[in-house]
C-alpha positions in Angstrom: -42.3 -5.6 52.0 -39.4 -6.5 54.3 -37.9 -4.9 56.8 -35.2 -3.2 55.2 -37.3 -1.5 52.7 -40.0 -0.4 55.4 -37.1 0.9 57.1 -36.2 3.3 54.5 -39.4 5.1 54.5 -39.5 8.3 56.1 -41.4 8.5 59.2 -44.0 10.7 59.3 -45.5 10.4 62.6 -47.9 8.0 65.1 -50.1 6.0 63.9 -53.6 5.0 65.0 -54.9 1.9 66.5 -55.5 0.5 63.5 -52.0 1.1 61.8 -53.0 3.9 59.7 -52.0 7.4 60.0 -54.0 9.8 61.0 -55.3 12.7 58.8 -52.6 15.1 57.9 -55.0 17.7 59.3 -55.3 16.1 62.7 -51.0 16.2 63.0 -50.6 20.0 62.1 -50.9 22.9 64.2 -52.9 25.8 63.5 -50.7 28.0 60.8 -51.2 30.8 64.0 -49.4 28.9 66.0 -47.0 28.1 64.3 -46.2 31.8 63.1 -46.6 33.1 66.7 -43.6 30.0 67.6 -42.0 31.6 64.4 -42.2 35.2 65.1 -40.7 34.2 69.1 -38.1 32.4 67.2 -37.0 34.9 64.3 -37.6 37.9 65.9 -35.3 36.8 69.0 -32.6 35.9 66.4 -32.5 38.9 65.1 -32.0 41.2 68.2 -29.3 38.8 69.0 -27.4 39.4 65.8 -28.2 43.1 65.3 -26.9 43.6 69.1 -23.6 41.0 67.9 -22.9 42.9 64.6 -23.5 46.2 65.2 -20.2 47.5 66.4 -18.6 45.0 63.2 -20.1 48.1 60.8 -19.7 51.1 63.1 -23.0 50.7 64.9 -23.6 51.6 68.3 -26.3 48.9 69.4 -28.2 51.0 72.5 -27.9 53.9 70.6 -29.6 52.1 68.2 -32.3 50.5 70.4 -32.8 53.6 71.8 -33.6 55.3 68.5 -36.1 52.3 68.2 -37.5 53.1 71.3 -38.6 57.0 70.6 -40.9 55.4 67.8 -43.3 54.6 70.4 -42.0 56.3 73.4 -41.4 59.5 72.0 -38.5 62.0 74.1 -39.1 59.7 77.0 -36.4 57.1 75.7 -33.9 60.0 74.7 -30.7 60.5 76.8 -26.9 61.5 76.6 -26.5 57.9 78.2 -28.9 55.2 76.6 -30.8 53.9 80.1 -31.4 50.0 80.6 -35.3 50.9 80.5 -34.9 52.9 76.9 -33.3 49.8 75.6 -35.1 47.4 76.6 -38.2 49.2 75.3 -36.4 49.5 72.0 -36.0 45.6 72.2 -39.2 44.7 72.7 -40.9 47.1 70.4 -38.5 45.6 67.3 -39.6 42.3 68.5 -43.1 42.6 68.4 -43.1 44.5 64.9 -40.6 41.0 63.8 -43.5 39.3 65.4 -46.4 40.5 63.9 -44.8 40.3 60.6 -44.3 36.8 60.4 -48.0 36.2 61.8 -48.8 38.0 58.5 -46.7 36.3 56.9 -47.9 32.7 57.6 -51.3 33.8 59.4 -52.7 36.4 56.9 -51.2 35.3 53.8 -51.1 31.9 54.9 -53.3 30.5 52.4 -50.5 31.0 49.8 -47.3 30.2 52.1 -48.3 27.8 54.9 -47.7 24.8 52.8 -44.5 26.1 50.9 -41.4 24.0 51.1 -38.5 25.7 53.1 -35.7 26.8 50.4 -39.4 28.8 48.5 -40.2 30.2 52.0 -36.3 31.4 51.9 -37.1 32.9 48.1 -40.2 34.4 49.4 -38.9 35.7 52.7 -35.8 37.3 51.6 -37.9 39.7 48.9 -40.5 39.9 52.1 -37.7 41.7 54.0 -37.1 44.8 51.3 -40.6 44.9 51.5 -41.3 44.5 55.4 -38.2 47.2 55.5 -39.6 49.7 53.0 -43.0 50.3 54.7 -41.5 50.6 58.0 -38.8 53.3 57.0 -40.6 54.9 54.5 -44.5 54.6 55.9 -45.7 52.8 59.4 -42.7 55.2 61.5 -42.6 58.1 59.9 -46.6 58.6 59.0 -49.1 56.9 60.0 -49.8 55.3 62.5 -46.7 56.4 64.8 -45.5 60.1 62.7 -42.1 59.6 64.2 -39.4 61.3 61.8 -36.2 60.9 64.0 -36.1 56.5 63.6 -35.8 57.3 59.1 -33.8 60.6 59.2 -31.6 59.2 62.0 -30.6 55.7 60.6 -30.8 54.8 56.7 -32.9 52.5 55.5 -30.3 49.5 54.8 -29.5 49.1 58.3 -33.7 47.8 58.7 -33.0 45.9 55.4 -30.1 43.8 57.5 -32.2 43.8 60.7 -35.3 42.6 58.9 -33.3 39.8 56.8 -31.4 38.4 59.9 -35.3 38.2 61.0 -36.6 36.1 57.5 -33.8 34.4 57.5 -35.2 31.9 60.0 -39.0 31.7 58.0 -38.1 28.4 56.8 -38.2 26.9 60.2 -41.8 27.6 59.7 -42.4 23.7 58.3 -41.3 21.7 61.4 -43.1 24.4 63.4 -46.7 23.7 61.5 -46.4 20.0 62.8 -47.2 18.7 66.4 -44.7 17.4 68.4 -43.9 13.6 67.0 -45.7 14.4 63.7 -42.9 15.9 61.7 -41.9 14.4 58.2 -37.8 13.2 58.6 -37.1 15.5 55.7 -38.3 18.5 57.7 -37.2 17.2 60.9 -33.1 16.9 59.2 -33.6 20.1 57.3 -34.6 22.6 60.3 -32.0 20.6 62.2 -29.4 21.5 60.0 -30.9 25.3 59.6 -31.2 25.6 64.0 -27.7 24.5 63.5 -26.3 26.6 61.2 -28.1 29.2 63.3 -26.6 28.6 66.2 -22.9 28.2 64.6 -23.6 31.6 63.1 -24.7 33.7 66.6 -21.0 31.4 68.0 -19.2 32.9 65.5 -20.6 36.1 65.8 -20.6 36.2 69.5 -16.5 35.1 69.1 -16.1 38.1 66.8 -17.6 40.8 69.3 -15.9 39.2 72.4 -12.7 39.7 71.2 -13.5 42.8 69.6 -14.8 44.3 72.4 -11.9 43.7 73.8 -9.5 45.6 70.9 -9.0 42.4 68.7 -11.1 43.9 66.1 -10.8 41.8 62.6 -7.7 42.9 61.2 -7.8 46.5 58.8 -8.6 45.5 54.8 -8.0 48.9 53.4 -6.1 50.4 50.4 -4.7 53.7 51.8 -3.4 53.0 55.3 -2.3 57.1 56.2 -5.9 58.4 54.7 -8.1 55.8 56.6 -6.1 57.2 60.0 -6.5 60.8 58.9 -10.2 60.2 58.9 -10.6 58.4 62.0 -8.3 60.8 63.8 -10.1 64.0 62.2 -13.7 62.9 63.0 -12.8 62.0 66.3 -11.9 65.0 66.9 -14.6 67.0 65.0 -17.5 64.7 67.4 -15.1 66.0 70.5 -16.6 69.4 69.7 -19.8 68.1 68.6 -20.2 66.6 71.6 -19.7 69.7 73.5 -21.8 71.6 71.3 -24.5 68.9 72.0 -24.0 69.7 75.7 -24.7 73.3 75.9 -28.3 72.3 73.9 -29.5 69.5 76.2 -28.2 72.2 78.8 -29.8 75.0 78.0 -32.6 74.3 74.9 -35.2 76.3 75.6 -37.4 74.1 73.4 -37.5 70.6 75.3 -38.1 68.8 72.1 -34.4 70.4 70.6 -33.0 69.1 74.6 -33.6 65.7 73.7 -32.3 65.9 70.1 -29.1 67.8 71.8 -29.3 64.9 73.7 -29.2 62.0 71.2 -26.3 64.1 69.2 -24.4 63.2 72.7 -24.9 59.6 72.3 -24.6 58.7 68.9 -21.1 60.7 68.7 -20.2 59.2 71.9 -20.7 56.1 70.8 -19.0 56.3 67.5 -16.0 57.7 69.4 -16.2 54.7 71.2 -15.8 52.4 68.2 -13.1 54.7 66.3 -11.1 54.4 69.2 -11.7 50.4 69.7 -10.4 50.1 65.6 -7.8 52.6 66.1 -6.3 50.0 68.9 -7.3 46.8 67.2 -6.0 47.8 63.7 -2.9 49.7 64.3 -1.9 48.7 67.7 -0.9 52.3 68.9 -2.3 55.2 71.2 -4.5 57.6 68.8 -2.4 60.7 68.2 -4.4 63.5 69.0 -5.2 66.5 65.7 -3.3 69.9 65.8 -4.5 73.3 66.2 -3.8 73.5 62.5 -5.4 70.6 61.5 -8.8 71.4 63.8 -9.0 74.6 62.3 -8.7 73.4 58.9 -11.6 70.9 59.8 -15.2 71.5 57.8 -17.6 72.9 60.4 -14.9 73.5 63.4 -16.1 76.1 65.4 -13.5 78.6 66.9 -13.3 79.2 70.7 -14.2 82.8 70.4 -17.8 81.0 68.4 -17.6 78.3 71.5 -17.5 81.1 74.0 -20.5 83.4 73.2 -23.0 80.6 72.5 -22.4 79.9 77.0 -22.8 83.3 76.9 -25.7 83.8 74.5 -28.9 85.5 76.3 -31.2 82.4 76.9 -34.0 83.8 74.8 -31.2 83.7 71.6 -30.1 80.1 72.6 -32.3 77.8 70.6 -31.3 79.8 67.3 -27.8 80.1 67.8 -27.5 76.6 68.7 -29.1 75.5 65.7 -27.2 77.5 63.1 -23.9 76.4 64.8 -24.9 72.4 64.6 -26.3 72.7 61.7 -22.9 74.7 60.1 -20.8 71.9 62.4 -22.8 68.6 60.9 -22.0 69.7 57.5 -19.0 69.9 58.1 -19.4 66.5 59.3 -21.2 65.3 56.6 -18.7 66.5 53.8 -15.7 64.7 56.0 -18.0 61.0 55.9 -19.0 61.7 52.1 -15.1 62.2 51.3 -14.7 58.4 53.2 -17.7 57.1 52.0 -16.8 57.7 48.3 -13.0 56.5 48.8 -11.2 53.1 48.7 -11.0 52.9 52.4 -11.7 49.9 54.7 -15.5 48.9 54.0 -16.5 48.9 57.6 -15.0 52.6 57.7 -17.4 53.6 54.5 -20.4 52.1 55.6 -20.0 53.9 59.1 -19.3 57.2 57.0 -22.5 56.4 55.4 -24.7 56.1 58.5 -22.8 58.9 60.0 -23.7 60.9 56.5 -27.2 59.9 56.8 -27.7 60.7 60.5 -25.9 64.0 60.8 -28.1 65.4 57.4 -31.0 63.8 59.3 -30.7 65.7 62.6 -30.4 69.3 60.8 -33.8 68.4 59.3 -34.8 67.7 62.8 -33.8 70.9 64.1 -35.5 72.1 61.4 -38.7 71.0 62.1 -38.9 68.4 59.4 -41.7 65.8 59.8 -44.3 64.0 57.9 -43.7 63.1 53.8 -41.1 65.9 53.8 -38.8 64.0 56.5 -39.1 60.7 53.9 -38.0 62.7 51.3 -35.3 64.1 52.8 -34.2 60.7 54.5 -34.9 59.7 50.8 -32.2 62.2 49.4 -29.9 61.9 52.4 -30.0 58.2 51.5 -28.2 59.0 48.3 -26.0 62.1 48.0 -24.5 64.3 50.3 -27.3 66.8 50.0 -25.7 69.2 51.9 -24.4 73.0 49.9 
């Protein structure tokens, strides 16, 4: 053969003394291995673009993490203001669960998929996600073995879907992982170069997006009805303002520790969606938000008077807990029917599929305060999902 032709072969790895190459057991690692490298590698990709994106759709990303945080943690990782310490446990506990899924992945099931090429680890993984996604929302979190409600009735189940694809997205990386260092075929070693690649371009252009958005240069606004997508921003601003308020005299003066802490999260999430209405309001129309009139607060869903706002501070303690209940609970529907109106319109998609969560989350925290838990909390994240569900 000459040395052109030998040339052309792919190399696929060191040879022994004798010029052979050594078994193809000898040059792979253990499939555990290479799913525990995996799970490191995937599960850290997706933190980093759930933590990029999430303000893209409406998200607030420590609000998020600290939702993840109370699976484990309980009312511990619950405050107005997301702490450093809640987040970071909410990191690390999405981490590990994207870990120990790709070690079941390769590890458990990795008599059928270790030895898969990479675009039919891509087919697999992508179905692997609805699937990973579903148990968690609708099973592991909410019965057993955590019987945590708030994570399913507080964020719908495609936001886990996206977090769990960004995660299975990087599976195929799993066939230069399963060789030892030197060993590698060429065509894995150019095809995970390529994917690591188009990886890392993807977290740039991410990172690019959030930088200048973060900083009011928000990607320009893609809607169809300019004057009703700024009547909704500017309305449920203002509705959370009260909200928020509301919220206060709970985590103030809840009787019930447990209703504190949901008072608590209310605080957050509104404050953080504020947060982002105002960031779009700035990056899309390049002007101050005007602020709502007395007429159109009163004409609001769910607005509660200031005669209503006055006697629930004045409410005798023992009366709190109810009263504070029945006035969220009338003030998130109102919420609730001003994000269904959005969700089902032809406004800016970003808008709609923060109306969604907002839907989702605000329906989900009645049935907290309700009490919901267990197979009736799925259900009603089920149905909250869905429809408006709200009389």
């Amino acid at each position: 053969m000459s040395d052109g032709a030998h040339s052309a072969l792919p190399d696929a790895g060191p040879r022994t003394d004798s010029g052979a190459l050594p078994p193809a057991r000898s040059r792979r690692r253990s499939r555990w291995m290479a799913a525990a490298a995996l799970g490191l590698i995937s599960s850290t990709f997706s933190t980093i673009v759930s933590q990029l994106v999430a303000a893209r759709i409406g998200r607030d990303a420590a609000v998020d993490w600290m939702t993840v945080a109370a699976i484990p943690a309980r009312d511990w990782a619950i405050s107005a203001e997301p702490s450093w310490s809640a987040m970071l446990a909410g990191i690390t506990f999405h981490q590990w669960a994207d870990f120990s899924w790709a070690l079941v992945f390769f590890g458990v099931l990795g008599r059928w998929t270790a030895d898969l090429r990479p675009l039919t680890i891509l087919l697999l993984a992508l179905p692997w996600a609805v699937f990973t996604s579903s148990v968690e929302w609708f099973v592991l979190v909410p019965l057993f073995p955590f019987w945590q409600p708030l994570f399913t009735l507080q964020q719908p189940y495609w936001m886990g879907l996206l977090v769990h694809a960004s995660s299975a997205v990087m599976y195929p990386l799993f066939t230069r992982l399963r060789w030892r260092r030197g060993a590698a075929p060429a065509r894995d070693i150019r095809f995970t170069n390529a994917w690591v690649t188009g990886a890392l371009a993807a977290i740039a252009l991410a990172g690019t997006v959030a930088l200048f958005g973060n900083r009011g240069y928000e990607p320009r606004w893609l809607g169809h009805d300019r004057d009703a997508d700024q009547t909704y921003i500017r309305h449920m601003t203002a509705h959370h303002v009260q909200g928020i308020e509301l919220a206060r005299m709970g985590a103030e003066r809840a009787q019930d520790p447990h209703l504190g802490k949901l008072a608590m999260l209310m605080i957050a999430s509104q404050t953080g969606e504020n947060r982002i209405f105002e960031n779009w309001w700035l990056s899309w129309f390049d002007t101050e938000m005007p602020d709502c009139s007395t007429e159109e607060r009163a004409a609001m869903p769910g607005m509660l008077t200031q005669a209503e706002m006055r006697q629930l501070r004045t409410i005798a303690p023992e009366r709190f807990d109810a009263a504070f209940i029945e006035a969220m609970t009338r003030h998130h529907k109102g919420a609730v029917k001003m994000a269904d109106g959005m969700w089902r319109s032809r406004g800016d998609l970003r808008l709609r599929v923060m109306a969604h969560a907002i839907r989702h989350e605000q329906q989900g925290e009645i049935a907290l305060m309700q009490g919901v838990s267990g197979v009736a909390a799925v259900r009603a994240a089920f149905r909250n999902m869905l429809s408006d569900n709200v009389n």
